[in-house]
C-alpha positions as CSV (number, residue, x, y, z in Angstrom):
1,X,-57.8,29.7,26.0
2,X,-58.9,26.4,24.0
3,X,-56.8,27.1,21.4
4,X,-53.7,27.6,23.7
5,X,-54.8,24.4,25.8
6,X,-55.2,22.4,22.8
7,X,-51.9,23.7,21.4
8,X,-49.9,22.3,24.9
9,X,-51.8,18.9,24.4
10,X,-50.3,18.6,21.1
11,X,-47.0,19.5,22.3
12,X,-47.2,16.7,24.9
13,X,-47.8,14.2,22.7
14,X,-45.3,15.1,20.5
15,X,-42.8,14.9,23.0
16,X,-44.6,11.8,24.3
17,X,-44.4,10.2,20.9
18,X,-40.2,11.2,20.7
19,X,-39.8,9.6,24.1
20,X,-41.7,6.6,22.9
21,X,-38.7,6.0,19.6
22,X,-35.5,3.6,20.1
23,X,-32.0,4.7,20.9
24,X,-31.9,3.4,17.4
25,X,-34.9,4.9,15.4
26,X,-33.9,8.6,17.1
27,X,-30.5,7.8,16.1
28,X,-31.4,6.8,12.5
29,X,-33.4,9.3,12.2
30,X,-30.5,12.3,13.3
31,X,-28.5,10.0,10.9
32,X,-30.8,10.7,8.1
33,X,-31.2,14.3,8.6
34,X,-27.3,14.6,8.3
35,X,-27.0,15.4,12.1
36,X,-24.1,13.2,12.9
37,X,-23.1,14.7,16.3
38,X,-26.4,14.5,17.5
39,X,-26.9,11.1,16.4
40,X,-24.0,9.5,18.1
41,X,-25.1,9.2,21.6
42,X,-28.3,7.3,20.4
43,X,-26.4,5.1,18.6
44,X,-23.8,4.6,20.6
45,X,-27.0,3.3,23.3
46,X,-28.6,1.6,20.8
47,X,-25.5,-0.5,19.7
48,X,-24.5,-1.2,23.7
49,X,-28.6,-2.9,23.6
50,X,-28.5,-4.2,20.2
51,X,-24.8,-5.5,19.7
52,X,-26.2,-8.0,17.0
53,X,-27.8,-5.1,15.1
54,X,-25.5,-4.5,11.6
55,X,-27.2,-1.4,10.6
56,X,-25.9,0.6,14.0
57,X,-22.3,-0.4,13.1
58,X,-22.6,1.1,9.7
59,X,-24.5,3.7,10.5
60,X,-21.6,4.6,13.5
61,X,-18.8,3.8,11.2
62,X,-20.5,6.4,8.8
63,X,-21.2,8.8,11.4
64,X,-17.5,8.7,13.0
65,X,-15.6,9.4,9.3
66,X,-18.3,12.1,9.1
67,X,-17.0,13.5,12.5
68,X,-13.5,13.4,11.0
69,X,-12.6,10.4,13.5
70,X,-11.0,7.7,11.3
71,X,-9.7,5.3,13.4
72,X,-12.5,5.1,15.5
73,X,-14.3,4.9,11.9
74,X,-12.5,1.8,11.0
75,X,-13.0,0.5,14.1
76,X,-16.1,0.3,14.5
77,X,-16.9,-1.1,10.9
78,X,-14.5,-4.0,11.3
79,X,-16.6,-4.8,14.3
80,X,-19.6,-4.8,12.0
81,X,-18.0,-7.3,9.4
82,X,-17.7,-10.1,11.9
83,X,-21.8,-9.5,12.6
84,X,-23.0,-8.3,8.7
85,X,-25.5,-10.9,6.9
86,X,-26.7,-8.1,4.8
87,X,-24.5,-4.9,4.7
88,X,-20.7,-6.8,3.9
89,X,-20.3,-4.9,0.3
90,X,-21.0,-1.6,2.5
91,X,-18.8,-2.3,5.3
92,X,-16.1,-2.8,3.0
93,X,-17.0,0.6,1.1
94,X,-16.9,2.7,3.7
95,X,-13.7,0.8,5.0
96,X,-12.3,2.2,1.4
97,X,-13.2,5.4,2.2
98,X,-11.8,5.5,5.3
99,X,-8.0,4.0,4.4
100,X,-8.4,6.5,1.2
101,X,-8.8,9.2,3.6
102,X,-5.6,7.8,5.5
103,X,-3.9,8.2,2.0
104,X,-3.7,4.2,2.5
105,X,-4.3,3.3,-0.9
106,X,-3.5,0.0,-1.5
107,X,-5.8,-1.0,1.4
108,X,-8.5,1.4,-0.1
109,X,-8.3,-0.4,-3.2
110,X,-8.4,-3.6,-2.1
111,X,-11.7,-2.6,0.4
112,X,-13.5,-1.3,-2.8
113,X,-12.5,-4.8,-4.8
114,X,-14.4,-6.8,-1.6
115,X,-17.1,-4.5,-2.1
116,X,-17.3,-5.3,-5.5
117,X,-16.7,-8.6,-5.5
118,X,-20.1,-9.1,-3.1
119,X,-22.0,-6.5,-5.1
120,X,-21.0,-5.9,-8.7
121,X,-23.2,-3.3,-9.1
122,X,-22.3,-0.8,-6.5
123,X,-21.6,1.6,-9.0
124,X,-19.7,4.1,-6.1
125,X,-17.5,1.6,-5.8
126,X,-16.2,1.2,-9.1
127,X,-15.7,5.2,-9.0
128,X,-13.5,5.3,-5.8
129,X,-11.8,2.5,-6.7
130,X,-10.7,4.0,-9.7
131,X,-9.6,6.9,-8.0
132,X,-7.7,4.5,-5.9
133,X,-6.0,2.9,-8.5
134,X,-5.2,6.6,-10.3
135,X,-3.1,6.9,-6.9
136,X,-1.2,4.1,-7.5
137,X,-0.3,4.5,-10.8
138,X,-2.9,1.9,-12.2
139,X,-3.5,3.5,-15.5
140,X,-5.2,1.0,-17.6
141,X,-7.0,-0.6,-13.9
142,X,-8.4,2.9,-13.1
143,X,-9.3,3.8,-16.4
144,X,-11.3,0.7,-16.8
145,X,-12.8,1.5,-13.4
146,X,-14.2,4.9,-14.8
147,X,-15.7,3.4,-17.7
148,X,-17.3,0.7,-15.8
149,X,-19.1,3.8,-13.2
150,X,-20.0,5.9,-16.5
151,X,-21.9,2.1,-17.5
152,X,-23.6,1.5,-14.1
153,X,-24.5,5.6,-13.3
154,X,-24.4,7.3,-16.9
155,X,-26.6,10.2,-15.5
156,X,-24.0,10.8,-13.3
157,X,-23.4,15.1,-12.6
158,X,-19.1,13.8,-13.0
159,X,-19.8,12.4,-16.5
160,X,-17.9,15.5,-18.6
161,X,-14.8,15.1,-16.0
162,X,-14.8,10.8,-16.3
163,X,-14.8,10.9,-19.7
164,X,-12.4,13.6,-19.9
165,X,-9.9,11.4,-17.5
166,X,-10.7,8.2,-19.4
167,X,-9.1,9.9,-22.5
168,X,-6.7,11.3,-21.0
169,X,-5.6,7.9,-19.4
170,X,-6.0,6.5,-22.6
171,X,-2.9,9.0,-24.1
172,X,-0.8,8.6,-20.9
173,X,-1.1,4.7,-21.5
174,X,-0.1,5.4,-25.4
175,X,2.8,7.4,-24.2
176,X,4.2,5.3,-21.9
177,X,4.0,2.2,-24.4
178,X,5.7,4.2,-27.0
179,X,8.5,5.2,-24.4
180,X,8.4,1.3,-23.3
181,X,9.0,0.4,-26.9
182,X,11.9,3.1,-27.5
183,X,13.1,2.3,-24.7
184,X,13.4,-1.6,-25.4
185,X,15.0,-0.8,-28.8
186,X,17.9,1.5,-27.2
187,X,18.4,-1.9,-24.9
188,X,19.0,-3.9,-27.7
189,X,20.9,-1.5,-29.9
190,X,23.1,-1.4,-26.3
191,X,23.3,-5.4,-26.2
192,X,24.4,-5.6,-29.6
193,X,27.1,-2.7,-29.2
194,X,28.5,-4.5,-26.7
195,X,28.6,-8.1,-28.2
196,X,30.2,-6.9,-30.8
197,X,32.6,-5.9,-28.6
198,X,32.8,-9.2,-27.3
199,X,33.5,-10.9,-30.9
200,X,36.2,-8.4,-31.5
201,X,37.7,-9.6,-28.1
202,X,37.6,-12.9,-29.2
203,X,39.4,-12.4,-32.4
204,X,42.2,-10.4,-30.9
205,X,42.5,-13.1,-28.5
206,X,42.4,-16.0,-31.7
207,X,45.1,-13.4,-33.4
208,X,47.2,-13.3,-30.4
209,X,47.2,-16.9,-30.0
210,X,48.4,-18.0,-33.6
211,X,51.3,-15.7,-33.4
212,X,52.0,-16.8,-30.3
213,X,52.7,-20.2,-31.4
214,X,54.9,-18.7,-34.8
215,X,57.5,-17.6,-31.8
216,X,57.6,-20.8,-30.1
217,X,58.2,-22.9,-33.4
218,X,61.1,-20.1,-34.5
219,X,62.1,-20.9,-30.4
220,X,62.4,-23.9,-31.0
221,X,63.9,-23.6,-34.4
222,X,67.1,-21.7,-33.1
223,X,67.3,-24.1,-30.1
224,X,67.6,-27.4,-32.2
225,X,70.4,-25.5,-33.9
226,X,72.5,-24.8,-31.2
């Protein structure tokens, strides 16, 4: 009987104590325990009584890409940028994310490079820029990218497959060079081809022109005769 009482006491002040958190601190906490659909109505509420508050944008922003809602995503953390002290390298990270998502890439990269440029060492950063920039075509960017996330995280589970795609950058970059180069000498072995073709032009045309005036002096010749 005492045992049961005492058990609904606790109970009540458990739920007392949950009734007692923030629209913000229940939805943080969801947030934390990776329960992203059940943290958006509290922070949705906590954002409509804290508007000033960074941390609900980028914990919405997060929440909303987690819910597979990217404009809504990007949104939302572009609203936070115009109220961050704090939080602007993350804002712009998870902006990355978002337009990388979007297969957006240029804009992803250049989201990471705010990031980075506020916080050189956020090391994910570097990593999803990189993959950015692998998108693009950036060889030698992204590959320098990858190096600089090995440097900042070298415990990193990904470091077998970085340093795999770091050499493997490093032959594509070789290759291409050495197709740049045979390519530049079948340019100028072309140029030359056709300047000689040029000076033999100009020699027919010197040839033409001296035998052209031979006929007008014999012309002239049989003229001054008759």
């Amino acid at each position: 009987m005492y045992i049961v009482r005492g058990t609904m006491m606790l109970i009540q002040l458990l739920m007392a104590a949950v009734l007692s958190l923030s629209s913000l601190q229940q939805g943080e906490q969801l947030f934390l325990e990776n329960k992203p659909r059940e943290a958006l109505p509290h922070l949705e509420k906590a954002l409509y009584e804290n508007p000033q508050e960074e941390k609900i944008y980028l914990y919405l922003g997060i929440v909303y890409e987690q819910l597979n809602d990217t404009e809504k995503s990007i949104q939302i953390l572009k609203r936070g940028l115009n109220v961050s002290q704090g939080y602007k390298d993350l804002f712009y990270y998870n902006l990355g994310n978002n337009h990388f998502r979007m297969q957006e890439f240029t804009v992803a990269e250049q989201m990471y490079s705010n990031a980075l440029k506020i916080n050189g060492s956020l090391e994910v950063a570097y990593l999803n820029r990189a993959n950015a920039r692998l998108e693009l075509e950036e060889f030698q960017d992204a590959r320098q990218d990858y190096i600089d996330y090995l440097r900042l995280d070298p415990d990193t589970p990904q470091r077998e497959n970085i340093e795999k795609l770091i050499a493997l950058l490093a032959q594509i970059m070789e290759e291409a060079e050495r197709a740049r180069l045979e390519e530049l000498e079948r340019q100028k072995a072309l140029l030359n081809e056709v300047l000689d073709t040029l000076k033999n032009a100009s020699e027919d045309t010197r040839n033409l022109s001296a035998g052209t005036e031979d006929i007008q002096k014999e012309y002239e010749e049989i003229d001054i005769e008759d």
